[in-house]
Backbone atoms as SQL, in Angstrom:
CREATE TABLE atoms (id INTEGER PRIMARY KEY, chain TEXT, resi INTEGER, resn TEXT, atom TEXT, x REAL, y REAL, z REAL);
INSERT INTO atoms VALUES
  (1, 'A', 1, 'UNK', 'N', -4.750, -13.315, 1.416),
  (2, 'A', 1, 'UNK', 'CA', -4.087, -13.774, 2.625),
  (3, 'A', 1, 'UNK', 'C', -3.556, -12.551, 3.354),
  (4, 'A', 2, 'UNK', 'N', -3.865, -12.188, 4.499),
  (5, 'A', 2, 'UNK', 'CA', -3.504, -10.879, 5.658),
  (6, 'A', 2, 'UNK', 'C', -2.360, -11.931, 6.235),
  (7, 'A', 3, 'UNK', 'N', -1.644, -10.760, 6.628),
  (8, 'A', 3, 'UNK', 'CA', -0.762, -10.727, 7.991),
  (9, 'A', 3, 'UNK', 'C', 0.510, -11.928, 7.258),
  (10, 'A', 4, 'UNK', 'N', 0.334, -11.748, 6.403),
  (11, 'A', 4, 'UNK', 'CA', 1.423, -12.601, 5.470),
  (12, 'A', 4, 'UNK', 'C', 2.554, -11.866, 4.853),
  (13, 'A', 5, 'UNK', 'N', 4.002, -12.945, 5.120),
  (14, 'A', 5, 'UNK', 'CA', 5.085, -12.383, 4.347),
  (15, 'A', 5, 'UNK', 'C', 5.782, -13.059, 3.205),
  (16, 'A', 6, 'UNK', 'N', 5.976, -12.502, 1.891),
  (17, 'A', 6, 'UNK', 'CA', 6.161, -13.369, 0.833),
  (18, 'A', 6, 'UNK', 'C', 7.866, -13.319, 1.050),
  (19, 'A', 7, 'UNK', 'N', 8.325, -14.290, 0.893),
  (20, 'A', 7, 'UNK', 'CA', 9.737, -14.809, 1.251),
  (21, 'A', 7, 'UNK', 'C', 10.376, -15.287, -0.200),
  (22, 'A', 8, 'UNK', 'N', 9.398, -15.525, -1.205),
  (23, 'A', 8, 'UNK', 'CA', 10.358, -15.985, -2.503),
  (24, 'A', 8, 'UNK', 'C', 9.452, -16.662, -3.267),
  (25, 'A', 9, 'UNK', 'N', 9.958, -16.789, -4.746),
  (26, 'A', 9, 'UNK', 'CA', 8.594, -17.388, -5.477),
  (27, 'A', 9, 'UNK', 'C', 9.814, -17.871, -6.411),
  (28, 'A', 10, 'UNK', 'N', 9.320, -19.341, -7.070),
  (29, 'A', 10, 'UNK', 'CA', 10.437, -20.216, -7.654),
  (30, 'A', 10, 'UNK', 'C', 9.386, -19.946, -8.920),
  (31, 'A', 11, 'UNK', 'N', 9.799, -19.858, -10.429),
  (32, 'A', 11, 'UNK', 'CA', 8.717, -20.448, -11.574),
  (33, 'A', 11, 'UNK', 'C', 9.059, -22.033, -11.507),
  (34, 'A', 12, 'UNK', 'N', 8.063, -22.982, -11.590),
  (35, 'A', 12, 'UNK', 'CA', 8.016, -24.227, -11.861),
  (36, 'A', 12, 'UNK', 'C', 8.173, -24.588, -13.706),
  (37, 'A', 13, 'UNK', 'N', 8.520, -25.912, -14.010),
  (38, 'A', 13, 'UNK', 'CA', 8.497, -26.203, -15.303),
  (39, 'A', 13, 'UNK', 'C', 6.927, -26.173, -15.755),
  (40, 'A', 14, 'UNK', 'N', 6.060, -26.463, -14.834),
  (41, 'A', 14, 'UNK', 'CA', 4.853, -27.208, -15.251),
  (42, 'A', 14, 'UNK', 'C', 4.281, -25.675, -15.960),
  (43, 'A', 15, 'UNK', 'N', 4.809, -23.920, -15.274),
  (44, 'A', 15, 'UNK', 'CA', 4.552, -22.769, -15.524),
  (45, 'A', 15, 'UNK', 'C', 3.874, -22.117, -14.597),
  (46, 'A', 16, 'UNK', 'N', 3.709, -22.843, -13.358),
  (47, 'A', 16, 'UNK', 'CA', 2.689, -22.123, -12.278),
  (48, 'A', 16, 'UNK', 'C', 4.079, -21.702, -11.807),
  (49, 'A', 17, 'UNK', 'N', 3.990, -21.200, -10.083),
  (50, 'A', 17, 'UNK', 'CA', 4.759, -20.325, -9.057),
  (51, 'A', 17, 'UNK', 'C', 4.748, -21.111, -8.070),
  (52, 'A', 18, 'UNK', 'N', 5.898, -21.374, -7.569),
  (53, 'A', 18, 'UNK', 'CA', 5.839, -22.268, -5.527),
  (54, 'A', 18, 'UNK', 'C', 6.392, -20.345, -5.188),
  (55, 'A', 19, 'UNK', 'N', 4.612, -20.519, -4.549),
  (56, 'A', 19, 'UNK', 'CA', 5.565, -19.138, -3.810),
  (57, 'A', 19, 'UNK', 'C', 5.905, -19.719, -1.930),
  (58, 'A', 20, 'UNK', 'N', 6.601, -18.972, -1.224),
  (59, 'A', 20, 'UNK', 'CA', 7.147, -19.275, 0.004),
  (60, 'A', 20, 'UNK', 'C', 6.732, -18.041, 0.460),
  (61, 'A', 21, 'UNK', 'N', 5.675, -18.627, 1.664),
  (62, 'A', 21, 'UNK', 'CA', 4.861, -17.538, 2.782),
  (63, 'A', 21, 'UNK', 'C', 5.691, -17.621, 3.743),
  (64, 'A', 22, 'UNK', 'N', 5.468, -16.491, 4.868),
  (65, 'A', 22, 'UNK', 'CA', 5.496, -16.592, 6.280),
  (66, 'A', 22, 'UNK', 'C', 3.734, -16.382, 7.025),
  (67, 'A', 23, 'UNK', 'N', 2.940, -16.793, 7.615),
  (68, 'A', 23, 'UNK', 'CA', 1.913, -16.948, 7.530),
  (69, 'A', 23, 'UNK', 'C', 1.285, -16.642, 9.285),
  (70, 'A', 24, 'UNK', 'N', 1.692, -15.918, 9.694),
  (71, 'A', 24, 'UNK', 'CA', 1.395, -15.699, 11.163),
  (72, 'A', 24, 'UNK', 'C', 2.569, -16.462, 11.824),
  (73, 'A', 25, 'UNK', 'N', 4.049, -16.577, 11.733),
  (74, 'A', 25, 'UNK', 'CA', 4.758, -17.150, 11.955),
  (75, 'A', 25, 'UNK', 'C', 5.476, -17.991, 11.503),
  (76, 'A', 26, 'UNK', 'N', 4.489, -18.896, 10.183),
  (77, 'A', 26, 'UNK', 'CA', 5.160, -20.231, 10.067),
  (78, 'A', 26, 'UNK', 'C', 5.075, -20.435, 8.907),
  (79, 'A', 27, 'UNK', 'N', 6.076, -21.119, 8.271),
  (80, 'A', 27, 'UNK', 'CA', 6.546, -20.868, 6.737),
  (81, 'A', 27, 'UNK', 'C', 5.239, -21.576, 6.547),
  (82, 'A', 28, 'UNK', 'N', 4.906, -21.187, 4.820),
  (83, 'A', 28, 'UNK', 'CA', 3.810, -22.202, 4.026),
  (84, 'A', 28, 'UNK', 'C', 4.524, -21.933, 2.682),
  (85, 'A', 29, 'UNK', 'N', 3.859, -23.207, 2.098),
  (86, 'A', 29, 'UNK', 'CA', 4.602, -22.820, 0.658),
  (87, 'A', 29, 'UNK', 'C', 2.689, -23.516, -0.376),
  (88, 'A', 30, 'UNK', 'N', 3.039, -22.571, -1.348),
  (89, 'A', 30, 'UNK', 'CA', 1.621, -22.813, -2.041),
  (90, 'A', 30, 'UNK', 'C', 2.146, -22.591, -3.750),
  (91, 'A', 31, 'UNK', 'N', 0.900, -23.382, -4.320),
  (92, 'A', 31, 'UNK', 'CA', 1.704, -23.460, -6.222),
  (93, 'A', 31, 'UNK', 'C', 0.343, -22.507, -6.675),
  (94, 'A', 32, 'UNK', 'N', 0.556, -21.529, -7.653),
  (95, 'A', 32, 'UNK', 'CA', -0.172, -20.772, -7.823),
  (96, 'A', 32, 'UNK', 'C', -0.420, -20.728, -9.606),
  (97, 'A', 33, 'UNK', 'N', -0.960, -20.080, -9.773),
  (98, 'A', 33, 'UNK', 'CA', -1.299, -19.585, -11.495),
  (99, 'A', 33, 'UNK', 'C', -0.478, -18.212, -11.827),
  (100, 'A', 34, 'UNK', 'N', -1.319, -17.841, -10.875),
  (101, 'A', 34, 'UNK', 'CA', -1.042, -15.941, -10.915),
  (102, 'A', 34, 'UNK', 'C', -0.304, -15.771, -9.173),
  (103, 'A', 35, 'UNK', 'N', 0.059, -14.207, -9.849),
  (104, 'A', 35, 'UNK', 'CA', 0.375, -13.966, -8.197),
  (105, 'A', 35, 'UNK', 'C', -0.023, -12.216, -8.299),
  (106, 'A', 36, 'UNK', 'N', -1.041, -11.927, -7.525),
  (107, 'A', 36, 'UNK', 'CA', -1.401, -10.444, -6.993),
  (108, 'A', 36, 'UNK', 'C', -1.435, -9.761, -5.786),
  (109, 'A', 37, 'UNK', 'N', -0.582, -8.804, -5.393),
  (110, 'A', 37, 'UNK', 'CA', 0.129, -8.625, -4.667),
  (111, 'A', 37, 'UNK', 'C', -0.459, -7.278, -3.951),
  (112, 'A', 38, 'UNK', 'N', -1.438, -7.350, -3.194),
  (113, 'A', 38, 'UNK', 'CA', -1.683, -5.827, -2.940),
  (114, 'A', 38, 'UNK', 'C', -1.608, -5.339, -1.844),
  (115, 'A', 39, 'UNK', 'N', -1.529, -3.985, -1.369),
  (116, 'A', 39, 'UNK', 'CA', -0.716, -3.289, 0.429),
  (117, 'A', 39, 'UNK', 'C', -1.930, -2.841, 1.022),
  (118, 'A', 40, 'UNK', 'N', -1.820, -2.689, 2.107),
  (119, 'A', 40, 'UNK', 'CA', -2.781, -2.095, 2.792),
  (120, 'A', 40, 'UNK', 'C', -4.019, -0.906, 2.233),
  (121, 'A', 41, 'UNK', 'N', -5.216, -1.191, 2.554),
  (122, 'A', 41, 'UNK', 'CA', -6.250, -0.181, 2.274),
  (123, 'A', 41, 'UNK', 'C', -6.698, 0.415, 3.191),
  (124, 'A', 42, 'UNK', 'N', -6.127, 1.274, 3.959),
  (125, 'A', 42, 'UNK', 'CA', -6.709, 1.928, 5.423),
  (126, 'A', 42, 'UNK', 'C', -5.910, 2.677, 5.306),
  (127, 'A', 43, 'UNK', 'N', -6.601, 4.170, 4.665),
  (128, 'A', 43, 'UNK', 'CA', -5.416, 5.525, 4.860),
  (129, 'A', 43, 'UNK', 'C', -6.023, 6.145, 6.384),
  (130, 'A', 44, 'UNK', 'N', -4.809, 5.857, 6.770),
  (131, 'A', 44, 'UNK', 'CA', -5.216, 6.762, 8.123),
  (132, 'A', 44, 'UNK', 'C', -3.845, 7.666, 8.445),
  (133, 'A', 45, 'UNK', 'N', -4.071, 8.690, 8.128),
  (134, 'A', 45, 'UNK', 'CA', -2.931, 9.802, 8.153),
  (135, 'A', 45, 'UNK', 'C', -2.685, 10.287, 9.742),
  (136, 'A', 46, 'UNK', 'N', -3.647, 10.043, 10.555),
  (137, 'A', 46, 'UNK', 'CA', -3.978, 10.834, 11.246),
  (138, 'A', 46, 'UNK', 'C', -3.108, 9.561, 12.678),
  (139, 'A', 47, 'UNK', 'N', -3.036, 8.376, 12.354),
  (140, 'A', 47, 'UNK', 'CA', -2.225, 7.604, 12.687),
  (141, 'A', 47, 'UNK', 'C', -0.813, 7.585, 13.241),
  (142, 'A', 48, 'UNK', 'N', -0.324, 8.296, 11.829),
  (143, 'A', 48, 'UNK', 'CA', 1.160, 8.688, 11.852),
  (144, 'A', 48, 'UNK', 'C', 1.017, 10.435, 12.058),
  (145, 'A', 49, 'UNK', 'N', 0.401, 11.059, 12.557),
  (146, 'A', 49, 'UNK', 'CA', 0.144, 12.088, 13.022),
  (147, 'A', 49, 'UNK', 'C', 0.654, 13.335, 11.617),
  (148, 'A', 50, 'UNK', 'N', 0.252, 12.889, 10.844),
  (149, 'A', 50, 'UNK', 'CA', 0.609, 13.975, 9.572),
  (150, 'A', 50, 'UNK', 'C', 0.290, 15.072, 9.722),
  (151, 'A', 51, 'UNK', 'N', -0.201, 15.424, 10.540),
  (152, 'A', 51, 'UNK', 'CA', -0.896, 17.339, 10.878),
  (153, 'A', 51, 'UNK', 'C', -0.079, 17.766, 11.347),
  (154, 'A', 52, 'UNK', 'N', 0.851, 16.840, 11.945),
  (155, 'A', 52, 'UNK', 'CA', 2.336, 17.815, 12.498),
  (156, 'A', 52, 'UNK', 'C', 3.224, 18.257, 11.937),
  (157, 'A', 53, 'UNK', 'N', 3.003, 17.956, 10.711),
  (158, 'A', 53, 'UNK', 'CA', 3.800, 18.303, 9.519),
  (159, 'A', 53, 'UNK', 'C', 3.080, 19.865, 8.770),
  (160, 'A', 54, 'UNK', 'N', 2.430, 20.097, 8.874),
  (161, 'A', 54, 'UNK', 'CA', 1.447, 20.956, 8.173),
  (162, 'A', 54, 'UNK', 'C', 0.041, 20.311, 6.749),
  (163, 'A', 55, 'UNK', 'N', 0.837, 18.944, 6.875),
  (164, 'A', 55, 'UNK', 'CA', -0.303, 18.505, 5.825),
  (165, 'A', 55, 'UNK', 'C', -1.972, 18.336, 6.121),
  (166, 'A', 56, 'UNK', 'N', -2.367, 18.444, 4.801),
  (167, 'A', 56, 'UNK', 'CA', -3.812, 19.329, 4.871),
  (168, 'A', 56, 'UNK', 'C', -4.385, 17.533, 4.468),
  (169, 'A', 57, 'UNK', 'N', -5.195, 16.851, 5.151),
  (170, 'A', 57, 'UNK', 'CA', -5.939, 16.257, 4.885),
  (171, 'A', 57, 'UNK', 'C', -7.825, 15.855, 5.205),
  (172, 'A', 58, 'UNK', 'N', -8.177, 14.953, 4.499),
  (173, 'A', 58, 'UNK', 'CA', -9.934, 15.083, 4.944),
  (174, 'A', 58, 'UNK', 'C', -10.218, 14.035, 6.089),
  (175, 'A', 59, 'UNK', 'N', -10.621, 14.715, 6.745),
  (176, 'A', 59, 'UNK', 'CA', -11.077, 14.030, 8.507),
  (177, 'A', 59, 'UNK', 'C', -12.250, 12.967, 8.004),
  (178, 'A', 60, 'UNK', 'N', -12.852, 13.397, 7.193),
  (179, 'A', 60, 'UNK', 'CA', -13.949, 12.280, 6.917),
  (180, 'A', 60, 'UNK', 'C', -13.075, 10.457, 6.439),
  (181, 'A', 61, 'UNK', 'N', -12.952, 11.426, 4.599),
  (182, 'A', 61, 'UNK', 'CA', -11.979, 10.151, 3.858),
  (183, 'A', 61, 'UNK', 'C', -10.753, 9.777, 4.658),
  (184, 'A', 62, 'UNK', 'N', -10.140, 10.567, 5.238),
  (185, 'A', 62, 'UNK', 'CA', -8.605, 9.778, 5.514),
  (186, 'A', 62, 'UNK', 'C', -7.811, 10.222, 4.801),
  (187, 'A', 63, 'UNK', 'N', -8.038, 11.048, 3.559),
  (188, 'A', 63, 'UNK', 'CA', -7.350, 11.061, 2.667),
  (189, 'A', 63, 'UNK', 'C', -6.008, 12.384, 2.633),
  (190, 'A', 64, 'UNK', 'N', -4.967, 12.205, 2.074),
  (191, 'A', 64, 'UNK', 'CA', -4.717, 13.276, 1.952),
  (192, 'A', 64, 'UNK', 'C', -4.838, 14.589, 0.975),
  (193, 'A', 65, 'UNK', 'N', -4.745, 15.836, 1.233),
  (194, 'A', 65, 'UNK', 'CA', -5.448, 16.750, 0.298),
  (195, 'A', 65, 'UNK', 'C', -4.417, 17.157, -0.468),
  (196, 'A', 66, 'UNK', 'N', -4.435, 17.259, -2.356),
  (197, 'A', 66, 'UNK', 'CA', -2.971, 17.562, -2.972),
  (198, 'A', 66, 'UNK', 'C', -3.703, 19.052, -3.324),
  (199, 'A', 67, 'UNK', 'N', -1.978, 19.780, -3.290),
  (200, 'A', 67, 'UNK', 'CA', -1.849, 21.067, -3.572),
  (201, 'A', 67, 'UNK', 'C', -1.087, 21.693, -4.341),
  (202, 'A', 68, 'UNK', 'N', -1.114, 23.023, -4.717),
  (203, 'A', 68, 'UNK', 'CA', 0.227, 23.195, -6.013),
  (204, 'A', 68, 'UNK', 'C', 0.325, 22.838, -6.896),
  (205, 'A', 69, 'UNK', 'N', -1.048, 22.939, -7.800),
  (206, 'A', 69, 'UNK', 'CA', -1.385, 22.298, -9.127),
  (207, 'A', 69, 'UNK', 'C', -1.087, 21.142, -8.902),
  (208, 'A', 70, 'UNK', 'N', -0.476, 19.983, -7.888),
  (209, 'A', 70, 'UNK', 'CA', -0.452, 18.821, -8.656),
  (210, 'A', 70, 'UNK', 'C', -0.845, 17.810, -7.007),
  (211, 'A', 71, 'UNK', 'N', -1.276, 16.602, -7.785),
  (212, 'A', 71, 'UNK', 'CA', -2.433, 15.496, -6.979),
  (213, 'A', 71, 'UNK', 'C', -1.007, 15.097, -5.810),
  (214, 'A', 72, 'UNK', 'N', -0.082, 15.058, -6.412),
  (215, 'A', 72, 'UNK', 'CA', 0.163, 13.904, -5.005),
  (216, 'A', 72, 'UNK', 'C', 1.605, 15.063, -4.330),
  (217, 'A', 73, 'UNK', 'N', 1.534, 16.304, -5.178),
  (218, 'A', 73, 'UNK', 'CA', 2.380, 16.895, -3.870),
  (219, 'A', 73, 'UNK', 'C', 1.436, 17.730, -2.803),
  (220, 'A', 74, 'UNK', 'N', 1.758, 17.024, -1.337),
  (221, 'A', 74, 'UNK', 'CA', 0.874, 18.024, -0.490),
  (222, 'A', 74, 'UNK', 'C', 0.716, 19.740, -0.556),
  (223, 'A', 75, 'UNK', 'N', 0.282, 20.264, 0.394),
  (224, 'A', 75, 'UNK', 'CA', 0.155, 21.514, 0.781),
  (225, 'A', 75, 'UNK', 'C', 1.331, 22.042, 1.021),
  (226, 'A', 76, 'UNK', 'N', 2.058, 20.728, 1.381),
  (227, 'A', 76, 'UNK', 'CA', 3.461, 21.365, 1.801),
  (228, 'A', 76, 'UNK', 'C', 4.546, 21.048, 1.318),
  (229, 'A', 77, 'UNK', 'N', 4.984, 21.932, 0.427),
  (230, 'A', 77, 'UNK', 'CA', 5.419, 22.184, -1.105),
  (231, 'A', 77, 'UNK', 'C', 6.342, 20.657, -0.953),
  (232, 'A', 78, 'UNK', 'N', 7.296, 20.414, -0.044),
  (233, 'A', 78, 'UNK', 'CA', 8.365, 19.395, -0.061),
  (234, 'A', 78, 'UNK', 'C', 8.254, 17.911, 0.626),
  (235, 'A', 79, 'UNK', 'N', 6.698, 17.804, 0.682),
  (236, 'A', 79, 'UNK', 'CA', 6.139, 16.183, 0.760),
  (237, 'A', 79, 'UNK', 'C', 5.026, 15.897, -0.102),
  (238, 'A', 80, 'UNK', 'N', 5.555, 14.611, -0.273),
  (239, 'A', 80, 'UNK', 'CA', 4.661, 14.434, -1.290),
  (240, 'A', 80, 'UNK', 'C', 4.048, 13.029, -0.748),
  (241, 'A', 81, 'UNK', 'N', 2.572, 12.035, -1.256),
  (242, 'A', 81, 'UNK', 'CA', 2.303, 11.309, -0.845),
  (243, 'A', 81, 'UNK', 'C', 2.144, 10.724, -2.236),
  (244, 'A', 82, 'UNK', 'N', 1.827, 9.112, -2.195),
  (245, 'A', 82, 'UNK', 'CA', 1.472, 8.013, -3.546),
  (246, 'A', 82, 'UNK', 'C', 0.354, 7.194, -3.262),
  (247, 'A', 83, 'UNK', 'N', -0.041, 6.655, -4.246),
  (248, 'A', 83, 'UNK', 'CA', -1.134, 5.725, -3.664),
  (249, 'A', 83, 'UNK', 'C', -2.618, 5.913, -3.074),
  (250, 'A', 84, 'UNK', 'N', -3.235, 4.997, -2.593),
  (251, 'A', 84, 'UNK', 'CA', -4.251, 5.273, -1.871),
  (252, 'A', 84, 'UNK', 'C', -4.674, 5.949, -1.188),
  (253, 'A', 85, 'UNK', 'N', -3.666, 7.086, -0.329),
  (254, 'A', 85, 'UNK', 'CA', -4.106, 7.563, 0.952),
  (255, 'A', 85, 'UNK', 'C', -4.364, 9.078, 0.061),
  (256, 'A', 86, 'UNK', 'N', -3.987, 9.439, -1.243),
  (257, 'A', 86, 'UNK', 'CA', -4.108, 10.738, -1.937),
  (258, 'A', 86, 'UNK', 'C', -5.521, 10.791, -2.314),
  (259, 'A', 87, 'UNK', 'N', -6.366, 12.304, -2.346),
  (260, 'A', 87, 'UNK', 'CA', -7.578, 12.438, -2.492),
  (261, 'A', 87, 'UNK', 'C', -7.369, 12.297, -4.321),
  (262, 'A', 88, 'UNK', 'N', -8.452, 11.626, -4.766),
  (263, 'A', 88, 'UNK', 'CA', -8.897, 12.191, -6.053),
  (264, 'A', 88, 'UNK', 'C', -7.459, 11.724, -7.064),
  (265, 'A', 89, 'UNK', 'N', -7.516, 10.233, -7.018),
  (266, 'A', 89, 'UNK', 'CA', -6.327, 9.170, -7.166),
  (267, 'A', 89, 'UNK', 'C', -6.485, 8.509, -7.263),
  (268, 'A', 90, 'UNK', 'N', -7.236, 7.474, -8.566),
  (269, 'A', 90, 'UNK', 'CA', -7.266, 6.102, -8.475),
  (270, 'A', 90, 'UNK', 'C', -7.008, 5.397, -8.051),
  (271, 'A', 91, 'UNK', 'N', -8.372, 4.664, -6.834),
  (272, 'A', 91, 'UNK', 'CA', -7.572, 3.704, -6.072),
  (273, 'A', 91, 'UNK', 'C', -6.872, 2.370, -6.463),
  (274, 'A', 92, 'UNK', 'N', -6.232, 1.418, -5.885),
  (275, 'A', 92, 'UNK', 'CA', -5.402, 0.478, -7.037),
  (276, 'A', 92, 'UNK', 'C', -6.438, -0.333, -7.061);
């Protein structure tokens, strides 16, 4: 479900979930099994203009490039990025 906001999730006796949407505006409520919860997949750095920062990323992937021996601190020693938008980072 896109463009959705989760507002609260009750456990039921029966053991499923009433979770409570916002759904393009308008509450919904739905009984579930499971609940998986995942954020956006579109790294676009270039969006939030991250080059103005000095960070080094790939124009192709989107991605950003880690530096300083380690994956998710940038080029620039005192930002760091998480998640998807890091090169060479399991995506979730």
């Amino acid at each position: 479900m896109t463009q959705t906001n989760v507002k609260g999730v009750k456990a039921l006796e029966n053991g499923r979930k009433q979770v409570s949407l916002v759904v393009n505006g308008h509450l919904q409520e739905i009984e579930v099994d499971t609940i998986l919860v995942a954020i956006g997949r579109d790294p676009s750095p270039q969006s939030f203009k991250v080059e103005l920062s000095g960070v080094s990323y790939d124009k192709k992937s989107g991605k950003i490039l880690g530096g300083n021996g380690e994956v998710e601190r940038t080029n620039v020693s005192h930002i760091y990025a998480v998640g998807d938008i890091v090169d060479k980072v399991p995506e979730l």
